[in-house]
C-alpha positions as CSV (number, residue, x, y, z in Angstrom):
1,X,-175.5,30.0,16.1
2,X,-175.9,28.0,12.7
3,X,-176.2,24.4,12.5
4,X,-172.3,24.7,10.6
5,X,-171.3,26.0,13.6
6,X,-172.8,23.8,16.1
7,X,-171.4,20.4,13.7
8,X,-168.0,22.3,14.0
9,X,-167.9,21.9,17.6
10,X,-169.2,18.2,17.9
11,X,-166.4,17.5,15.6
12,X,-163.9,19.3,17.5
13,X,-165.5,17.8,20.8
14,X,-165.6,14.3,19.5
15,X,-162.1,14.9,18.5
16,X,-161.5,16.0,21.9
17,X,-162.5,12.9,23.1
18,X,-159.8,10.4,21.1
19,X,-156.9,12.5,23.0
20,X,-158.4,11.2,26.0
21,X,-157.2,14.4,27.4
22,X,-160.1,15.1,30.5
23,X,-158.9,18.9,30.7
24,X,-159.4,19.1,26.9
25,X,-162.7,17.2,26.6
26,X,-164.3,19.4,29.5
27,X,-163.6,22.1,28.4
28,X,-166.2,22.1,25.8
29,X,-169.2,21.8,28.7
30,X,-170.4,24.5,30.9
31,X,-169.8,24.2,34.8
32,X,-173.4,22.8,35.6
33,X,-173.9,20.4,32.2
34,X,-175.4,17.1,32.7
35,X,-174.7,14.0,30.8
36,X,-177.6,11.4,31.0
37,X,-176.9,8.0,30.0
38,X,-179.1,4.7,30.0
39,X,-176.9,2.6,28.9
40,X,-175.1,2.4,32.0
41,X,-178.0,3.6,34.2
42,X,-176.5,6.9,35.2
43,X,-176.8,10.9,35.6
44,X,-173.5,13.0,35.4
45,X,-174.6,16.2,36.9
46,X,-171.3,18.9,36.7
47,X,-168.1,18.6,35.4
48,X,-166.2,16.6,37.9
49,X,-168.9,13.8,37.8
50,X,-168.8,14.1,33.6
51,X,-165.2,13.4,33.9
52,X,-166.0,10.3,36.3
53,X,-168.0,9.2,33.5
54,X,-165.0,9.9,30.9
55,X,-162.1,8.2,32.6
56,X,-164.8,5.3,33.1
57,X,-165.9,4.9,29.7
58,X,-163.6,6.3,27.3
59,X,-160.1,6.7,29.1
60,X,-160.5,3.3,31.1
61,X,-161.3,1.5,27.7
62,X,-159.1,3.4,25.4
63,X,-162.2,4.3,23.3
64,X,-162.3,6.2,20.2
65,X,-165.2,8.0,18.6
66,X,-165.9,8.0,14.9
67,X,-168.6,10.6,13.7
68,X,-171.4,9.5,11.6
69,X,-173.7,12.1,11.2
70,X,-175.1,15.3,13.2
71,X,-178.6,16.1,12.4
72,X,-180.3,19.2,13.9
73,X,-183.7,18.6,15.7
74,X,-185.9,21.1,16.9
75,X,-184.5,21.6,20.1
76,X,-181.1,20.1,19.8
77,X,-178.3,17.9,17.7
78,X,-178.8,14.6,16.9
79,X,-175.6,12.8,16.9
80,X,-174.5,9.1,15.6
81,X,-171.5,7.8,16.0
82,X,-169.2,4.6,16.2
83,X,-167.1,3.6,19.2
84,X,-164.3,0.8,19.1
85,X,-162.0,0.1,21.9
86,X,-160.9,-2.4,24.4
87,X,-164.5,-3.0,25.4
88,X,-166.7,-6.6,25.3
89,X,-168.2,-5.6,21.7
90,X,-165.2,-3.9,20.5
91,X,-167.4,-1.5,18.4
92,X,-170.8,-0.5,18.9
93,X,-172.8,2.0,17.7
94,X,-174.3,5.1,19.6
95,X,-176.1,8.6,19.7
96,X,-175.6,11.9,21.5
97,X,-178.6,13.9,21.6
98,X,-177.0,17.0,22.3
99,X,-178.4,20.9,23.8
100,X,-175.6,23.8,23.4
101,X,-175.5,27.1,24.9
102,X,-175.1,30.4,22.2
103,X,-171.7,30.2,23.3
104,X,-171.3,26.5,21.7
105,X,-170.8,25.0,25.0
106,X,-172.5,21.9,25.5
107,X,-175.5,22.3,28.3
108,X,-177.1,18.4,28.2
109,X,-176.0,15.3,26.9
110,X,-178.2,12.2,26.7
111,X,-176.4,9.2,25.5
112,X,-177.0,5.7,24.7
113,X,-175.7,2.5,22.7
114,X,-177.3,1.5,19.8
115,X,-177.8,-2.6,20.1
């Protein structure tokens, strides 16, 4: 899989995401992914518990995802991006560091705000 390839999907994920569709944005992780993320002191091991995590955080505060940049690292993507929505901050920064499968299904997530 080439690094075009792998950028296509985040964008089509973080599209995903702005629908604030759940079966749309899980779709794009395997059945045993897991999303770490600091900034709310939490694991999301499977799809069910990533979809807690979505209807928490994105659905819950009608938050929308803007893609800055995707940088390939050795061993995964490197992903900025900017969320706005009915949150405290009403935009903050963030990163995905992100490991896919050859299929271009998304394996681990580790996100985090950028303060």
């Amino acid at each position: 899989m080439t690094g075009t390839e792998q950028g296509s999907t985040i964008g089509d994920w973080i599209a995903a995401t702005n629908t604030h569709d759940a079966a749309t944005y899980l779709a794009f992780f395997t059945e045993d992914a897991v999303l770490d993320d600091p900034s709310v002191g939490e694991v999301f091991d499977g799809r069910a518990r990533i979809n807690d995590y979505f209807q928490s955080y994105f659905v819950n505060y009608n938050t929308r995802t803007r893609l800055l940049s995707i940088e390939p690292r050795a061993a995964h993507l490197h992903v900025e991006v900017e969320f706005t929505g009915d949150f405290a901050e009403g935009r903050i920064g963030g990163t995905f560091d992100i490991t896919m499968t050859a299929d271009r299904k998304i394996q681990h997530v580790r996100a985090d705000l950028l303060r």
